[in-house]
Each structure stands twice: as structure tokens, then as C-alpha cells.
N, C-alpha and C positions, 0 to 999 in steps of 0.2 A: 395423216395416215388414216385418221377416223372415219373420213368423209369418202373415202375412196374403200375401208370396208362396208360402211351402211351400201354405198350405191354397188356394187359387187351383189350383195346380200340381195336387193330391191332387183336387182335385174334376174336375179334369180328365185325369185320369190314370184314373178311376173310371169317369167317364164312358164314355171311347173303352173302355177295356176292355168296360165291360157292356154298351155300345150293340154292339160290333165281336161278342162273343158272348151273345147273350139267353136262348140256352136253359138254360145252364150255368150256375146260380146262384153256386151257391158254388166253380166250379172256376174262375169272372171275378174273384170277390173272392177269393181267395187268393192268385191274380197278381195283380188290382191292390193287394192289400197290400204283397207282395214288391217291386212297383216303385215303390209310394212310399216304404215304408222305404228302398229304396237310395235313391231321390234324395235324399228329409231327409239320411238317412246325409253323402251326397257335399256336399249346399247346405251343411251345416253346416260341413265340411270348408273348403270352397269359400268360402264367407264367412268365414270365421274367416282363412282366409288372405287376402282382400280385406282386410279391415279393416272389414268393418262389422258386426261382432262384437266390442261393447268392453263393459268393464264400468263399475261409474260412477264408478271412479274413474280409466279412461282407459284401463286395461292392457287385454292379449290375458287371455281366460277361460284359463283350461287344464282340460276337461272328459274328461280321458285316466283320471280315476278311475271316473268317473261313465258311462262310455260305457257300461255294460250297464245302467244304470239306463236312459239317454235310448234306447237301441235298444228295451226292452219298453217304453217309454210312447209312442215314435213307430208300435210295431208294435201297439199297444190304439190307437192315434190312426187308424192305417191302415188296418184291420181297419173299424174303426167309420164312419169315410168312404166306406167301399166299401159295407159294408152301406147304410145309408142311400140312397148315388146308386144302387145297384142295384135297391133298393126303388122307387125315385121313377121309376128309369125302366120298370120292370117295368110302375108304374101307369099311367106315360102313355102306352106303346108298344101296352096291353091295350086 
């Protein structure tokens, strides 16, 4: 369920950004990359301290090794959602 709020969020973070400026290709997707990395960033955070972030044997993850690993794959993640909605809406706004 996690995965499918961040990308809901990213698609819509992409959006307002490239709808809010259209001329600016790539200066919309490198702020919307930057602001969906921070929120994945903060959700994961954020969830992990909810609790609905478990593993399957029941515990808290501890992902404090790994946090540069998941920041470059959320920021290839965030990069490539902006490009895309900025594409999409590039062609239906033309």
C-alpha cells in the first residue's frame, strides 16, 4: 500500500510542478525530482515511525545502512516520473 501512496503523491507532485511551469522543461523536473525525493525521504521516515513499516517477521526494518542506496534509487525513481508527466503533459497542453 506504501508504494502505490509515494507514486500517487510523485505523480502528482510532477504534475502541479509542470502544469504550474511549462516552459521550463527540465528546470520543472529537477524540482519536481527534488520534492519527491524529500517527501519519499520524510514518507519513509514517517511510516516507519507509524508502524506500517514492518518486516515479515513483524519487526521495525532498520534501513540506516542502506539510506544512500534508497535516496539514489528514489532520486532515478523521481527524475523518471517527472520526465514522463512532463512529457504527457507537454503533449496534451500542445
Amino acid at each position: 500500500m506504501v508504494p502505490y501512496l509515494l507514486t500517487i503523491l510523485c505523480v502528482l507532485v510532477a504534475g502541479a510542478i509542470h502544469w504550474a511551469f511549462p516552459k521550463t522543461f527540465w528546470k520543472s523536473t529537477l524540482m519536481s525530482t527534488a520534492v519527491i525525493l524529500l517527501f519519499s525521504i520524510a514518507a519513509l521516515f514517517i511510516f516507519k515511525a507509524s508502524g506500517m513499516l514492518m518486516t515479515e517477521t513483524g519487526e521495525d526494518p532498520d534501513f540506516s545502512g542502506k539510506l544512500l542506496m534508497i535516496t539514489a534509487l528514489m532520486s532515478f525513481f523521481g527524475l523518471l516520473i517527472s520526465i514522463f508527466v512532463g512529457w504527457f503533459l507537454r503533449v496534451v497542453r500542445a
